[in-house]
C-alpha positions in Angstrom: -12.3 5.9 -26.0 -12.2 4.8 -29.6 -14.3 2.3 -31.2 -10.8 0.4 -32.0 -9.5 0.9 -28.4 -13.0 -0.6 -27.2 -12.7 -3.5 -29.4 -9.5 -3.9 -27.9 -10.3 -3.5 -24.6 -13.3 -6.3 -24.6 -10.8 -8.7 -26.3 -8.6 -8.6 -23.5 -11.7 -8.9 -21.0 -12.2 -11.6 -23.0 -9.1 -13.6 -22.4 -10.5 -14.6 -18.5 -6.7 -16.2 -17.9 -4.7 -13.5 -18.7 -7.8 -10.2 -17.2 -7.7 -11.7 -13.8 -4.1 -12.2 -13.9 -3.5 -8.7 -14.8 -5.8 -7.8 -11.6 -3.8 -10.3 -9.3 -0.2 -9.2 -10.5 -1.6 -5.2 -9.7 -2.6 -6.2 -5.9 0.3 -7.7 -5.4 2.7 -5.0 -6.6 0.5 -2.3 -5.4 0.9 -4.2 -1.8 4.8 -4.6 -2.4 5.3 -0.9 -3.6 4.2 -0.1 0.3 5.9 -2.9 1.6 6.9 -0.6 4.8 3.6 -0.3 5.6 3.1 -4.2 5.6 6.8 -5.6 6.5 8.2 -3.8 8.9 10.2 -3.7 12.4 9.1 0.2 13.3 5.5 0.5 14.1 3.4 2.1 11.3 1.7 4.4 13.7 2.6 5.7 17.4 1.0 7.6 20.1 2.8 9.5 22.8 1.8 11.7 25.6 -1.2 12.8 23.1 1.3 13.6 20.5 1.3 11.3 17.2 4.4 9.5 15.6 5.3 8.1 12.0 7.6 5.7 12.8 7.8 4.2 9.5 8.5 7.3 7.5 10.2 9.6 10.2 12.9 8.7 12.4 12.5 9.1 16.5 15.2 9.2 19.0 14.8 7.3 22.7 14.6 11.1 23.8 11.7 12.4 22.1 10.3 9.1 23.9 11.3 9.7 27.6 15.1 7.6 26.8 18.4 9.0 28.0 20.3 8.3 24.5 20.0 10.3 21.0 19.9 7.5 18.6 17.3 6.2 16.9 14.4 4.9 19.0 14.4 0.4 18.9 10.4 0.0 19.2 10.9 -3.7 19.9 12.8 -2.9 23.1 10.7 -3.2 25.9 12.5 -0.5 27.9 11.0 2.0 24.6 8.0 -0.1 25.2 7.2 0.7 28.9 8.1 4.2 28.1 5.4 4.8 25.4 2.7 2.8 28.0 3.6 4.8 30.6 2.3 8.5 29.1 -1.1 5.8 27.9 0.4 5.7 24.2 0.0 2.7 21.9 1.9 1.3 18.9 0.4 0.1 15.3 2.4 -2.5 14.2 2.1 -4.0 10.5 0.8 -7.1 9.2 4.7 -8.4 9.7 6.4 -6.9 12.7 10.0 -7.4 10.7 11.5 -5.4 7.8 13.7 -7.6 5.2 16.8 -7.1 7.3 15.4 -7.7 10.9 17.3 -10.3 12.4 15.4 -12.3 15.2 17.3 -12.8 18.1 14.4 -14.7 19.9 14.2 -17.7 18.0 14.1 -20.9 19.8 16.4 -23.0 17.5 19.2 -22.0 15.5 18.0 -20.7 12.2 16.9 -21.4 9.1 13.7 -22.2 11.5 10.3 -23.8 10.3 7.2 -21.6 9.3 5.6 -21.1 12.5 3.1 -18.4 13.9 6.2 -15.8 14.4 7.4 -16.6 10.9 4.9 -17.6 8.7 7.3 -18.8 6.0 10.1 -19.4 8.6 13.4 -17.4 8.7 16.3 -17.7 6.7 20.1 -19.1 7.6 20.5 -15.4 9.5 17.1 -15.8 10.9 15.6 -13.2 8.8 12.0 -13.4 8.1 11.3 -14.7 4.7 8.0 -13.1 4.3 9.0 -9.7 5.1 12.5 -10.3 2.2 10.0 -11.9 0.0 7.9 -8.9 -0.2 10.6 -6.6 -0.6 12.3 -8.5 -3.1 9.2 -9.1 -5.2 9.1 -5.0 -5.4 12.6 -5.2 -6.3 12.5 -7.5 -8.5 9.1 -5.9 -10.4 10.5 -2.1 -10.3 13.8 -3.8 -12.1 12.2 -5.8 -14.5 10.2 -2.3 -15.5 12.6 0.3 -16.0 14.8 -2.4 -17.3 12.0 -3.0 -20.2 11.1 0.7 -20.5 15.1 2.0 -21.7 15.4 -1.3 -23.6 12.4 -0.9 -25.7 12.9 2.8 -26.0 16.5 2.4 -27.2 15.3 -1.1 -29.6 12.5 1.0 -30.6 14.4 4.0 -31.5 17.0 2.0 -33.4 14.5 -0.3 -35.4 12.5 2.9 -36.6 15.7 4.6 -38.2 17.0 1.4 -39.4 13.4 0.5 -41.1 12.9 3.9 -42.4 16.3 5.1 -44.0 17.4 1.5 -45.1 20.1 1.1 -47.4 24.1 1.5 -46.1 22.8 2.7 -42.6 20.5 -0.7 -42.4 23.1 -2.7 -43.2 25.7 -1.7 -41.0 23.5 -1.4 -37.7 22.4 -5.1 -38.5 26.0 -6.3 -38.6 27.0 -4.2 -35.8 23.8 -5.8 -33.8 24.7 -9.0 -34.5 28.2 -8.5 -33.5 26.7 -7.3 -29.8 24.5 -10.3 -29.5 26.8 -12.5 -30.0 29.3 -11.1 -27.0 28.9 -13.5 -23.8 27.0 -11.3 -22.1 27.5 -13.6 -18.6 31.4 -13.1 -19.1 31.2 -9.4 -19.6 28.9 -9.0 -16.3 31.2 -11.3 -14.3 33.9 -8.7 -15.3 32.1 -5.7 -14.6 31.0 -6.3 -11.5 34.6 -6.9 -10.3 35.5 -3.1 -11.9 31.8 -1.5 -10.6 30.5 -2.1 -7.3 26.9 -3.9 -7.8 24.2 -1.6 -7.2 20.5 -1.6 -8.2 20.9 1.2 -10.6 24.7 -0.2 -12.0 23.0 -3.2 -12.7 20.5 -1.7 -14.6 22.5 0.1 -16.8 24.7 -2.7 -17.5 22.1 -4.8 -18.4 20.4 -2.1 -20.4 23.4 -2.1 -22.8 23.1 -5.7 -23.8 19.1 -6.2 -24.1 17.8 -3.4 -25.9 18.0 -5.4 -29.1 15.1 -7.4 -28.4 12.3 -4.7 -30.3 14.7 -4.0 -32.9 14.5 -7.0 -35.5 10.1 -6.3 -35.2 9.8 -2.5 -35.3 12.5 -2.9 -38.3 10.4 -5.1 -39.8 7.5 -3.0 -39.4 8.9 -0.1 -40.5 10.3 -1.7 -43.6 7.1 -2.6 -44.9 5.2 0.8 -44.0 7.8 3.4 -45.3 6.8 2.1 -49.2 2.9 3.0 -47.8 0.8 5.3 -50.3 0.6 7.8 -47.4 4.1 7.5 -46.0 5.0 8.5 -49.9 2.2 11.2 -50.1 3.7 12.8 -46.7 7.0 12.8 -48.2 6.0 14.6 -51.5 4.4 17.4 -49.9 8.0 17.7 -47.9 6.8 16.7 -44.3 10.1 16.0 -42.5 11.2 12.3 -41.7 11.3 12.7 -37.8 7.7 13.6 -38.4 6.7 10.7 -40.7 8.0 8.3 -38.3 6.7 9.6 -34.9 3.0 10.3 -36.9 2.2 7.8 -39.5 4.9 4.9 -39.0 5.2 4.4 -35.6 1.9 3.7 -34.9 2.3 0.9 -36.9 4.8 -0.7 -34.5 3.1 0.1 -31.5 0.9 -3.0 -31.6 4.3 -5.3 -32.1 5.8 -3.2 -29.2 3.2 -3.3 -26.5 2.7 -7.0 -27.4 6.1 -8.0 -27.0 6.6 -5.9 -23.5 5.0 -8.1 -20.7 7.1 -10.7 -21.8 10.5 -9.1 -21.9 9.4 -7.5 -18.1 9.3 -11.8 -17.4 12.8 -12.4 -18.9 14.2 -9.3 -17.0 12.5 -10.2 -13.7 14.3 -14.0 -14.6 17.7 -12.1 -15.6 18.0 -10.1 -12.3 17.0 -13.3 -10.4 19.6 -15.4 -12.0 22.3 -12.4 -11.7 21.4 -12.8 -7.7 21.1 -16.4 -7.5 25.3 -16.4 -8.9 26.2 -13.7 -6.6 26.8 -11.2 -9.8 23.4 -9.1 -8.8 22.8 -6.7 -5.9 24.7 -6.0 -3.0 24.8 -8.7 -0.5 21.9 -8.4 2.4 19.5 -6.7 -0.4 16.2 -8.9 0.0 16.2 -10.8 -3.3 14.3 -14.0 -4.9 17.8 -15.2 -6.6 19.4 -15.0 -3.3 17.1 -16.9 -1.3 17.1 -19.4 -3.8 20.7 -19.4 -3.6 20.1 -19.8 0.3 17.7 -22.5 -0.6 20.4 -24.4 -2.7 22.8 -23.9 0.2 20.3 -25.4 3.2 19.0 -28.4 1.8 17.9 -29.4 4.9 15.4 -26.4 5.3 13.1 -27.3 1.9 11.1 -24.1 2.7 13.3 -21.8 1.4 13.8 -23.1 -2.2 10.2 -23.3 -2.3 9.1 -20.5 -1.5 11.3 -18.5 -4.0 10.1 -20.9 -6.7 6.5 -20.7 -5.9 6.9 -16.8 -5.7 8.8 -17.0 -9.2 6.4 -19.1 -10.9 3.4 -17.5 -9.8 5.2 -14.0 -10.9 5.9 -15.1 -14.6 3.1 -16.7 -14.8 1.1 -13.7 -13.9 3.0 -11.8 -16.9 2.9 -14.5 -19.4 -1.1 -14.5 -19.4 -0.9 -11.1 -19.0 1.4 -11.0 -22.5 -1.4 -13.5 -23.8 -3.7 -11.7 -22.9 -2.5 -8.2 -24.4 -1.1 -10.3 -27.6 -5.1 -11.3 -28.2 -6.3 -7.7 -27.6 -4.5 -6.4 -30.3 -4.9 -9.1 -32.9 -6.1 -7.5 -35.3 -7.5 -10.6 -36.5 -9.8 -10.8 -33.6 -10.5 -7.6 -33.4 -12.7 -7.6 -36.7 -13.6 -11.0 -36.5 -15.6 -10.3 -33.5 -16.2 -6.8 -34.4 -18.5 -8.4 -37.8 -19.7 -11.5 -35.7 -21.6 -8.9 -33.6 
């Protein structure tokens, strides 16, 4: 690692708020990326007449089990049960015996029902477990927010660099043409969509791709603005280096810092975007487990208060994980700081 990249590194250590939020927000998406493993209404592990089963990531029929019918084997039947105890096998359940769209039949009052040992956050109006759609829509929501930051800011920072570094005419109109595109209702145009293209994870991201990739472009334009008239930028140009070559080499780098800085908190408005897509009914497909939509289930059961809190705990413990992360990352690569501490020491 490079002195600079050191210096960098102990700056964000530095920022205590924003090190240990980066190392909480990790756990938590590390535990939601194998949320079958943790949430789930199929037994992680099985054992049968000596033989051993993968529920989670395999599907079983009742026959392979002893059953009479071909379809897929219901491990919270007891008749399945009995057969698997009968040839001395067992069954590894996870942490929460229910996936997101379980639906308890066993409850003993008509749901939404309290947290309770069952439930630990209590079941939704369909008597869902919220834990298990919490988990599974904090992945969701995280993996969105992601690749929803990762095509924006490669499309913003594509369009900033060639807007910077040519200037003139070609500056001039993409400016105009991007403040034309964000000023189109963006809420209207979705609405309209959605009734032309069925929602779907991957619809939705493209959709919202098209309208927020313009939130790099107005800093790496900036930055590319003021290094293109650099002694070396000018020096790489007289011995003919090509342009695609200037700006990937010696300008770019220049907007890298802007870039990264800027990213964790775009991933907190697209995580916020996606949530309020859901909680209007214009986001993913009805039954997907989702933070907007058990908000909006929270808005719609006022008499069960556990719902509306617990997306709105989850939520502001998420973006606040990002924001001091984005502090954080903003303070690593001050370059301010960076020498100010490098000559202290």
């Amino acid at each position: 690692m490079s002195p600079l990249n050191q210096r960098r590194l102990d700056n964000f250590k530095r920022n205590k708020r924003g090190y240990w939020s980066f190392w909480i927000f990790a756990v938590l998406f590390v535990v939601s990326i194998g949320a079958e493993l943790v949430a789930n209404d199929k037994p992680v592990l099985a054992q049968y007449d000596g033989r051993w089963y993968f529920p989670v990531f395999k599907a079983y029929t009742e026959t392979e089990f002893g059953g009479e019918f071909e379809s897929e084997a219901d491990y919270t039947d007891p008749y399945i049960q009995e057969l698997i105890e009968e040839k001395n096998g067992r069954m590894f359940w996870p942490i929460v015996p229910f996936s997101y769209d379980t639906i308890d039949f066993e409850l003993d009052s008509p749901p939404p029902t309290r947290p309770s040992r069952r439930h630990w956050l209590g079941t939704d109006d369909q008597g869902r477990d919220i834990l298990a759609r919490v988990i599974y829509g904090f992945r969701i929501s995280v993996l969105f927010g992601l690749l929803l930051t990762l095509f924006s800011s490669v499309i913003g920072v594509a369009a900033g660099a060639v807007q910077g570094y040519f200037g003139g005419m070609l500056d001039l109109l993409a400016q105009r043409f991007i403040e034309i595109w964000q000023g189109l209702p963006v809420l209207y145009l979705l609405i309209i969509m959605a009734s032309v293209i069925k929602p779907s994870f991957f619809s939705l991201l493209f959709l919202m791709t098209l309208f927020s990739w313009t939130a790099l472009v107005g800093v790496v334009r900036a930055e590319f603005l003021r290094a293109r008239n650099f002694e070396y930028v000018r020096a790489a140009r007289a011995l003919g280096v090509g342009d695609a070559t200037i700006i990937l080499r010696h300008t770019l780098p220049n907007a890298t810092v802007a870039t990264v800085t800027f990213m964790p908190f775009i991933l907190s408005g697209s995580v916020t975007t996606l949530t309020a897509l859901d909680f209007l009914g214009l986001g993913l497909p009805p039954g997907s487990p989702s933070l907007g939509e058990l908000l909006k289930q929270g808005r719609e059961n006022l008499h069960a208060p556990w719902l509306g809190l617990t997306a709105f705990f989850v939520l502001a413990i998420l973006l606040s994980l990002l924001v001091f992360v984005g502090e954080a990352v903003r303070d690593a690569l001050d370059p301010r700081k960076i020498f100010s501490k490098a000559d202290a020491s």
